[in-house]
C-alpha positions as CSV (number, residue, x, y, z in Angstrom):
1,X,-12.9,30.4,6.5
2,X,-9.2,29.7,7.6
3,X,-8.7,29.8,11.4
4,X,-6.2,28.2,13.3
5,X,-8.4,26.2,15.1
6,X,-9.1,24.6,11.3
7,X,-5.8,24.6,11.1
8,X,-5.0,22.7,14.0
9,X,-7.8,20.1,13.6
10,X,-6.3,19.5,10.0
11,X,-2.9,18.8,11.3
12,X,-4.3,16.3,14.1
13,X,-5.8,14.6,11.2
14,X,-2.6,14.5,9.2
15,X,-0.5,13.5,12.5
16,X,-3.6,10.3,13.0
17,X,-3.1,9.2,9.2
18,X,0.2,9.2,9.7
19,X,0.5,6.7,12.9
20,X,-2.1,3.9,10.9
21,X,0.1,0.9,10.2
22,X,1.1,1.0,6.6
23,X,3.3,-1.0,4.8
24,X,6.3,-2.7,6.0
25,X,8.1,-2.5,2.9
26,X,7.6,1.6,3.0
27,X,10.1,1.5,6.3
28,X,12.5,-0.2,4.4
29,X,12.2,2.6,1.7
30,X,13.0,4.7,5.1
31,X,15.7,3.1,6.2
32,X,17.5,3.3,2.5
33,X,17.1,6.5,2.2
34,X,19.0,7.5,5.6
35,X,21.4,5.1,4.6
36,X,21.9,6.6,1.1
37,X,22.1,10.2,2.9
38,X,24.6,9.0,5.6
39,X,26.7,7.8,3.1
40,X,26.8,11.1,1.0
41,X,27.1,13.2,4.2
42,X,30.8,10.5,4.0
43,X,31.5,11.3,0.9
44,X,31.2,14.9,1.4
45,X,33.8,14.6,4.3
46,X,36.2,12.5,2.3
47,X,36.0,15.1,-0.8
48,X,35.4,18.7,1.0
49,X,37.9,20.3,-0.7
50,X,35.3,19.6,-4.2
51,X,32.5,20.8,-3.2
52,X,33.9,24.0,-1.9
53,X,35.6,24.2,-5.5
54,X,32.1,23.7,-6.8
55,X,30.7,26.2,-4.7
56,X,33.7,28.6,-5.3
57,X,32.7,28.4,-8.8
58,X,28.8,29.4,-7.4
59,X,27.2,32.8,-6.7
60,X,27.7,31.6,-2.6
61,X,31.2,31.8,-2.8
62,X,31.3,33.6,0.1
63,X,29.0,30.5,2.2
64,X,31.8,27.8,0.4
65,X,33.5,26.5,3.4
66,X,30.8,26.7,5.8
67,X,28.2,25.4,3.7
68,X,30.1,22.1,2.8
69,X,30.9,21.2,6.4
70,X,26.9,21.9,6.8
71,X,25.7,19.7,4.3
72,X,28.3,17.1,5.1
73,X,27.2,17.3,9.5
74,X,23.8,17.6,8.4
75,X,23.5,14.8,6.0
76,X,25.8,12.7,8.7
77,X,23.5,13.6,11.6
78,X,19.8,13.4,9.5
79,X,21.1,10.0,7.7
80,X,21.4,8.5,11.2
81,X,18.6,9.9,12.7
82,X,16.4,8.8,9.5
83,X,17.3,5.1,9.6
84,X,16.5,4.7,12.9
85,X,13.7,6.7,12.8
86,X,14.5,8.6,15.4
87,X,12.8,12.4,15.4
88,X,12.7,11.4,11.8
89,X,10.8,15.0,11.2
90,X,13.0,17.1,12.4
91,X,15.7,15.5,10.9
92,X,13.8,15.7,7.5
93,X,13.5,19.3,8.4
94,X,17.2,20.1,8.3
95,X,17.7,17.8,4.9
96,X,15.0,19.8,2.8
97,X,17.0,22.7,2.0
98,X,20.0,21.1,1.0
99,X,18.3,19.3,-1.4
100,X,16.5,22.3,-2.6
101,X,19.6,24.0,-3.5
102,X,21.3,21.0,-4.6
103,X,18.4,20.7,-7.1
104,X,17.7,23.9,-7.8
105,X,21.3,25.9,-8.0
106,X,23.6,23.3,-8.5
107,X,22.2,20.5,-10.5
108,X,19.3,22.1,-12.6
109,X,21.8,24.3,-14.4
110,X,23.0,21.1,-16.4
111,X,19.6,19.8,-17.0
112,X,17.7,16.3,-16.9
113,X,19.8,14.8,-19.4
114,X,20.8,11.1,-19.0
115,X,24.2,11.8,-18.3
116,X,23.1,14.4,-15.0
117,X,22.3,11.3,-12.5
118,X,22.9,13.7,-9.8
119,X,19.9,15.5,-10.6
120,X,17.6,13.0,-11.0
121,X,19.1,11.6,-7.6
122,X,18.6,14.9,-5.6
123,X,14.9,15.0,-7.3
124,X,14.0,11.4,-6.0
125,X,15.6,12.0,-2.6
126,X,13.6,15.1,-2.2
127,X,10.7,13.8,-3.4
128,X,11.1,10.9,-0.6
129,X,12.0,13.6,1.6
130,X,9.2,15.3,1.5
131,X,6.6,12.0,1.5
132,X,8.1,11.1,5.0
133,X,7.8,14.2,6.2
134,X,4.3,13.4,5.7
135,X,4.4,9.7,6.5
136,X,6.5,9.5,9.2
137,X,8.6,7.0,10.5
138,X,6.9,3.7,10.4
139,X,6.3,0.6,12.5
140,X,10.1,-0.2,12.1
141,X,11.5,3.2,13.9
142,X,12.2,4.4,17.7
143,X,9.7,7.2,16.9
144,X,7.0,4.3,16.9
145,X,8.6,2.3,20.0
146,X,8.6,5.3,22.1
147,X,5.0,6.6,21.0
148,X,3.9,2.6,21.6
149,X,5.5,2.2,25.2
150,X,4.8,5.3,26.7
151,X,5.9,6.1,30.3
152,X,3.8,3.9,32.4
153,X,1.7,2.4,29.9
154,X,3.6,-0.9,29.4
């Protein structure tokens, strides 16, 4: 029977799985991936005028100019906040759906086909996306410094 003290218990579990050391080489995988978004939230400055063409060229042409400076202060903002592993959850939080749309509105209408690396890009970041979300930050993050050296508990 679903109640939300079961559901509650099931997210302290999920919360205490995700604090057990894991692998070091899965922060690094953390830290690539903010990287990797900072620097598309960069290019989406430098080239705003193409992605509100794109959009234009969309059925949210009335969202285009709006929407681009979103993505591109969102993808700034969580980029930063995701290699240092700072609120890394929240910061996931506001990534999701721009990789939703960007995989399901703007990329999926050319396909998987070899030449489409954008696709298969937005489908591997939102796959990582959504495993840290889970995961968390990892030993290497401020998330895991500040839960470690609580106030008063050096």
């Amino acid at each position: 029977m679903f109640s939300a003290m079961n559901l509650i218990q099931n997210m302290n579990r999920v919360d205490r799985w995700s604090e057990m050391p894991h692998p070091i080489w899965i922060d690094f995988i953390r830290i690539g991936l903010g990287l990797f978004i900072l620097a598309k939230g960069i290019l989406f400055i430098q080239h705003t005028e193409t992605i509100q063409n794109i959009m234009a060229h969309s059925q949210f042409k009335w969202l285009a100019f709006g929407l681009a400076h979103y993505v591109a202060m969102v993808h700034i903002a969580g980029g930063i906040l995701i290699t240092l592993g700072l609120i890394t959850r929240i910061a996931i939080l506001f990534q999701l759906p721009i990789l939703l749309g960007a995989v399901i509105f703007v990329n999926s209408k050319q396909g998987f086909y070899v030449e489409n690396s954008e696709l298969w890009v937005s489908v591997l970041v939102l796959v990582l996306l959504i495993f840290f979300m889970f995961f968390g930050s990892g030993r290497f993050s401020f998330d895991y410094y500040m839960r470690v050296h609580k106030e008063g508990t050096y």
